[in-house]
N, C-alpha and C positions, 0 to 999 in steps of 0.2 A: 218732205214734199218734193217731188219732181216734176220739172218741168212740162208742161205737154209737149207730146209727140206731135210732126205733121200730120198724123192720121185721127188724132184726137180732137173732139169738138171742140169750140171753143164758146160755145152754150148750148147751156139745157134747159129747155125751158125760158123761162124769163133771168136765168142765174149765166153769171158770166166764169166762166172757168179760171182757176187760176194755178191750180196740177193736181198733178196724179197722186194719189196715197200711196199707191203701189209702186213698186219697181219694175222694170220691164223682166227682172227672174222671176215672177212670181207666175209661173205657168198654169199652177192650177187652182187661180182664183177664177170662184163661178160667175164673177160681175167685174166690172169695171167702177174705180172708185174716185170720184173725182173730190177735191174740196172746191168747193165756189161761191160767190158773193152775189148779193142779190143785184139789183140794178140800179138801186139807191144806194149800192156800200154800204148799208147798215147791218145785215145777215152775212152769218157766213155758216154754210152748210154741208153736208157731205153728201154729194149724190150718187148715185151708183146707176148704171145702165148694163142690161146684159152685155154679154161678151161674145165676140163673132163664133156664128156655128151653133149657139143656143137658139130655140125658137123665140121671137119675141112675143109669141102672141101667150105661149105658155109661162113667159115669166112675168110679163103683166098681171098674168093671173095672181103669181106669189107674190108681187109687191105690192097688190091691192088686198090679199090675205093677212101679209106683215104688218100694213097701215090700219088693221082695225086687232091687231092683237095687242094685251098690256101683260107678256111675261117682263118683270126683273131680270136683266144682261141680254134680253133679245135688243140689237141695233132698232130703235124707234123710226119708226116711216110718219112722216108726218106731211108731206104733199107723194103725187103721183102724177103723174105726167105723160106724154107722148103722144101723136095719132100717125096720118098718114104719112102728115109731112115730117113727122122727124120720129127717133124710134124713141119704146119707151123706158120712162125713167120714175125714180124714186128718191126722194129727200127730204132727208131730216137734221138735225142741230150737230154742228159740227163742235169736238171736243175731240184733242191734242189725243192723236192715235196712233198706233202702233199694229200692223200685220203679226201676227206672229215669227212669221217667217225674218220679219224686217226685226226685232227684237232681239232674236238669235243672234244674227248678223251687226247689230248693234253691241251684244254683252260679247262678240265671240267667242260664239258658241254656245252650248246648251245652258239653259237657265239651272243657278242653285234648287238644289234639294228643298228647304225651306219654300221656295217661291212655286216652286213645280206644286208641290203638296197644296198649296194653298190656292192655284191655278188649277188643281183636279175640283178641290172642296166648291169652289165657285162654283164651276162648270155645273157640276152634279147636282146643287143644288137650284142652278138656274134647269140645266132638265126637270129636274124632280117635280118643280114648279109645273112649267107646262106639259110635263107628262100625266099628272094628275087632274089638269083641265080637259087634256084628249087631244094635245097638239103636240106630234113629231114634229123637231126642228126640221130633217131632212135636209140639210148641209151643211152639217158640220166638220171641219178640215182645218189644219192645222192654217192656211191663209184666213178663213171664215174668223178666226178668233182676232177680236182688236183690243190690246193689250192699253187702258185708260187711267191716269191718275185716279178714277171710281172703280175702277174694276172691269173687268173683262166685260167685253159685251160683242154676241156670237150675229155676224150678218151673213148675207146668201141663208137667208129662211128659204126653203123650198126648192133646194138647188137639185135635189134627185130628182123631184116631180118636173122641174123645169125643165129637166133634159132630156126626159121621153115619157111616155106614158104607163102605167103601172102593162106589164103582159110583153113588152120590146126592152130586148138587153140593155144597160146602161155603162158597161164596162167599155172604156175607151172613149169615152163620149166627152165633147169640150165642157173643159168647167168643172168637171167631178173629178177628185183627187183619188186616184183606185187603190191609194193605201189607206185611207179613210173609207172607202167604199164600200158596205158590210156586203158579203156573200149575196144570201137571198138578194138585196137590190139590186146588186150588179145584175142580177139572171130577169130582172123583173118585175121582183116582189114588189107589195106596195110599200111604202115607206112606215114604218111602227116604230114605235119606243125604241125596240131593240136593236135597231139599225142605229141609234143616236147613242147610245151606249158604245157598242163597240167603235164608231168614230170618235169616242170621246179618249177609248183606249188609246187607238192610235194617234190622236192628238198629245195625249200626257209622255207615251210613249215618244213625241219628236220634241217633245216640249224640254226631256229630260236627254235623249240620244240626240239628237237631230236626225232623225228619220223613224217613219213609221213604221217597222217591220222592225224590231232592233232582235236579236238574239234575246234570251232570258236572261243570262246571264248581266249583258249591258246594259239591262236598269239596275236605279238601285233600289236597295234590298225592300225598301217600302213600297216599289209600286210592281214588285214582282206580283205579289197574288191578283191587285186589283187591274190588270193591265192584260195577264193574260185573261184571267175571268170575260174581262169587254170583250177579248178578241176573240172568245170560239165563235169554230163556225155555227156552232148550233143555236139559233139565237135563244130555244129554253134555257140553255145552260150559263147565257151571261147575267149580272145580276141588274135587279133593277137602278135607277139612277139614286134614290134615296139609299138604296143598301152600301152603292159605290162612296156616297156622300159617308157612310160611317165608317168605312174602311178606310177614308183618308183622315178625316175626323172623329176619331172615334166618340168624344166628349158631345159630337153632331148627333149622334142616333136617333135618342130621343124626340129632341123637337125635330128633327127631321121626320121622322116618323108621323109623328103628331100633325104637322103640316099637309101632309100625304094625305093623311085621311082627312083634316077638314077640308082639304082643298075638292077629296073625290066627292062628299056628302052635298059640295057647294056642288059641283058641276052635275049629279047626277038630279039636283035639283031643277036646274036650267041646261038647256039642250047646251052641248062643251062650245059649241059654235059663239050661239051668244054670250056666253058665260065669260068667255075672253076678246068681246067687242069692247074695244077703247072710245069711248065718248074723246072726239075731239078737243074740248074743252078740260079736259084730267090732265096733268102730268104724265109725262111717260117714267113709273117706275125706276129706281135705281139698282144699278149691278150691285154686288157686294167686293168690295175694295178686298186689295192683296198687296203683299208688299212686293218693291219691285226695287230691282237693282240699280245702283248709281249712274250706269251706265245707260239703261232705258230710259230713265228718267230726265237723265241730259238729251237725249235722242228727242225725248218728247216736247221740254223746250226749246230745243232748236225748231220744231215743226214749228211750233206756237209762233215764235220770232218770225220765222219764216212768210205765215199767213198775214201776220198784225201789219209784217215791213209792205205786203204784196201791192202793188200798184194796179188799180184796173185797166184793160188798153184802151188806149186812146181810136177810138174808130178812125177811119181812112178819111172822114170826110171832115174832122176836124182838126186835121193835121195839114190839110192843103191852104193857101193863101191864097 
């Protein structure tokens, strides 16, 4: 956790700030991520606010989209927030996280084989999920993934639609990562499955090189087929998230499979919209857990420490005699 910046709020909402998830390198995260406590000190949560040069009125939209979806490893939105007077915001239960980017920079450098592999199997299985209800994440980027003692769990839901509208280019635009950024979207397109795939590529791809574009060569030899497959341009030609989910896990097919189709027999039952409304009162679904290096893991204790020591500020007006 890092300190707030002078330019950073010091509430959101009724939650009193107490820093930043992110690091000030983290350039092409689509939101701004705060940890904060409530006003009673008994919550402590992770809010997020878009980030300047985004519209707010269009990422409103995705945090009020996020707060009624129940995928496993999507970030849970469980308040929403903002109007005139302050811009808007989203939160929900805070639990000892990791950026990806901040992970790397924690193990020094790119994460082992074993943890990458088992970091793609998540992933693909949390698409696989919500791609078979009818929901593209639409921002997924190597910052969007928060690396958790449960397991990965992907935020910035709807970062491509948040940045312009489907028909107006999106290459360049704040908040979207353009080595994550699949072709068609960049030009446009609307956001589909197969844009969430190929970001998924270039996520394993930085996950395992530290950066998204790596040569063929410089993965390794396991994530060569599934990694360029994400990445063509064409998006018939990349495979779906359940196919990716068996290329990493091969022993995954099956029920992977199997899941695919109950989940599409479910949704095509119930319109995909509702089919993925979270009743307030449900749990928000669990990621599925990966193992993670020594290093991260002390990283993530230190956060934890971090929050637990945090002191709320003292207001100006009870400081004066």
């Amino acid at each position: 956790m890092d300190a707030p910046r002078l330019d950073d709020p010091r509430r959101t909402g009724p939650h009193i700030v107490l820093g930043r998830l992110d690091d000030e390198s983290e350039h092409n995260t689509a939101e701004r991520r705060f940890i904060v406590r409530g006003a009673d000190g008994d919550r402590t949560l992770l809010v997020r606010l878009p980030r300047p040069g985004v519209d707010p009125t269009r990422w409103a939209i995705e945090a009020e989209g996020a707060r009624r979806l129940s995928v496993p490893g999507f970030l849970p939105v469980g308040e929403v927030g903002g109007g005139a007077a302050e811009p808007p915001w989203c939160a929900g239960p805070y639990v000892p996280a990791l950026p990806l980017p901040a992970a790397l920079r924690a193990h020094g450098g790119p994460l082992p084989d074993p943890v990458v592999r088992a970091l793609g199997a998540a992933l693909a299985q949390t698409l696989a999920t919500a791609h078979a209800q009818g929901v593209p994440h639409a921002g997924l980027s190597p910052a969007a993934v928060l690396l958790t003692a449960d397991g990965p769990r992907l935020s910035c839901f709807g970062a491509v639609r948040a940045a312009a509208p489907d028909g107006e280019p999106r290459s360049g635009l704040p908040g979207l990562d353009s080595g994550a950024l699949a072709p068609e979207q960049a030009a446009g397109g609307r956001p589909l499955p197969p844009g969430d795939v190929y970001a998924l590529g270039a996520v394993l791809a930085y996950a395992a090189t530290g950066h998204t574009v790596p040569e063929r060569d410089e993965l390794p030899s396991f994530l060569r087929e599934p990694v360029t497959a994400c990445l063509a341009r064409d998006p018939e030609r990349r495979p779906q998230a359940y196919e990716l989910l068996a290329l990493l896990e091969p022993t995954a097919h099956e029920a992977a499979h199997e899941a695919a189709h109950e989940a599409a027999h479910e949704a095509a039952r119930t319109a995909a919209h509702e089919a993925t409304v979270l009743d307030p009162a449900t749990p928000s679904p669990s990621p599925r857990p990966i193992p993670l290096p020594a290093s991260v893991v002390v990283a993530l204790a230190h956060q934890s420490a971090q929050v637990l020591a945090a002191e709320l500020p003292v207001p100006a007006s009870r400081t004066r005699h």
